[in-house]
C-alpha positions, 0 to 999 in steps of 0.5 A: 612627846608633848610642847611645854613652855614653864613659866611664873609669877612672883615663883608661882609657878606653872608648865603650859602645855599647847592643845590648841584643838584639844586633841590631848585629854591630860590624866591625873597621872601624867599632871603629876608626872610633869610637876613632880619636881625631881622627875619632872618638870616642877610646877605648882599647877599644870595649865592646858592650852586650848580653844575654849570651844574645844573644852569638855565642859559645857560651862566652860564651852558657853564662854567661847563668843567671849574668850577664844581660849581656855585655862584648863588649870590643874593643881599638881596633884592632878585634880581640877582647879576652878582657876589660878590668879598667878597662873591667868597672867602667865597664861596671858604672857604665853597668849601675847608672846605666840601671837594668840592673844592681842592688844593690851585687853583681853578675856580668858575662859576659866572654870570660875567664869571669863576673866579680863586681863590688862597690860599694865607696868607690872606686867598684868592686872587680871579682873579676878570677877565677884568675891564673897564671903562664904558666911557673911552674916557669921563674919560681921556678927563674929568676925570669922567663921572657921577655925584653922590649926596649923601643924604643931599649932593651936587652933586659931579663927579664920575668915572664909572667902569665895573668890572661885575658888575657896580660901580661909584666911588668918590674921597671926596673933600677936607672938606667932611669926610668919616664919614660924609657921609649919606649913609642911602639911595642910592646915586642919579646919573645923568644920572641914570643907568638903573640897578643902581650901587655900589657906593663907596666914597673914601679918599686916605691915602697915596700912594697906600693906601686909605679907603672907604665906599660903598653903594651896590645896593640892599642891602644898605651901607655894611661893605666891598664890593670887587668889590667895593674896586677893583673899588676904588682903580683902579678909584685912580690908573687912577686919579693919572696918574700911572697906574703900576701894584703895589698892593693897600691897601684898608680899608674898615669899616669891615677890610683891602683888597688888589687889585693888578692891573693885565697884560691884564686889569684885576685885583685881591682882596685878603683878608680873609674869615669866616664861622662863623655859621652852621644849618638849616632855615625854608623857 
């Protein structure tokens, strides 16, 4: 038997599991086995707790003088995860709630780098570090850089976003509707991406507002995806030609997120987190 705590943001969600002296090397398997969510626990991502200097990883290990504790992120399907937005400021909630984590700034180790969380009125502004454009000569020259064909749609042209992890993001032509959208299986691209990507499809509301939904890699479409939403709004921020440093106002299915483009080309997501459930799984 094996602690738990399941917790969410904006109904991404997420089972913690405590190995604070990483005694417990999580397999694929039993990753799949807490979130399958009609034998298991339910979770779009499985997050380890452990002390950073414990992890397996030497990059990782090297970010312990900075951040006492590691984000061991994994996607439901059991594969590796260089981190997760929604899932560092449920990470953060559980920290403060058990005493490990203190005042109201502080770092976490992820496989995408140490990451600054702050407590703010919505619950949590994470600083997500640099972003880039993964071809940016393509995308100034061309706009986008990829195409993406939804399931029983057409191919349409994409932008793709390194924020850590990989992201390609579509704004909708006009007469394609958010809620049309099949997102029962992954999206196709082209050209493929060896490690695959999130891809999120977006329609813009207003100035500095837009919805979106997602299809995450390994897990399928989600109700929210903070990387995500920071990729979204930042790809309609680089389409709209003013790059300021005003925030974004992002829907998502689950709830609403807000991404405030940084100096230095980094950015942060700010939204809230729950912990919803404690007690204890057989693995």
């Amino acid at each position: 038997m094996t602690r738990f705590t399941k917790g969410h943001g904006t109904e991404n969600d997420f089972v913690l599991v405590p190995d604070l002296e990483g005694s417990l090397e999580l397999t694929p398997a039993q990753v799949q086995r807490i979130a399958d969510r009609h034998a298991g626990l339910g979770a779009d991502g499985v997050i380890r707790v452990v002390r950073t200097a414990h992890a397996t990883d030497d990059a990782v290990r090297a970010q312990a003088p900075e951040a006492e504790w590691f984000m061991d992120y994994r996607n439901a399907d059991g594969s590796l995860a260089e981190m997760c937005g929604n899932g560092t400021r449920v990470f953060a909630a559980y920290l403060r709630r058990e005493g490990l984590a203190f005042g109201s700034s502080f770092s976490i180790a992820t496989r995408a780098g140490v990451k600054t969380v702050r407590v703010v009125e919505q619950g949590y502004a994470v600083d997500l570090g640099p972003w880039r454009l993964a071809d940016e000569e393509g995308a100034r020259r061309d706009g986008f850089d990829i195409m993406v064909r939804p399931r029983h749609g057409k191919p349409v042209p994409a932008l793709s976003l390194d924020l850590g992890n990989p992201h390609a993001v579509v704004m909708l032509p006009e007469g394609i509707t958010l809620e049309n959208l099949d997102l029962s299986e992954a999206p196709q691209l082209h050209p493929e991406r060896a490690d695959g990507a999130n891809v999120e499809f977006v329609r813009a509301v207003g100035p500095g507002h837009i919805e979106m939904r997602v299809h995450e890699r390994g897990v399928g479409e989600t109700r929210s995806c903070g990387t995500g939403a920071a990729a979204a709004a930042l790809a309609t921020r680089f389409w709209s030609g003013v790059e300021d440093l005003g925030p974004w106002i992002v829907d998502v299915p689950g709830g609403r997120l807000t991404v405030t483009p940084l100096p230095g080309q980094r950015v942060e997501l700010a939204g809230p987190a729950a912990l919803v459930a404690d007690g204890d799984f057989p693995l």
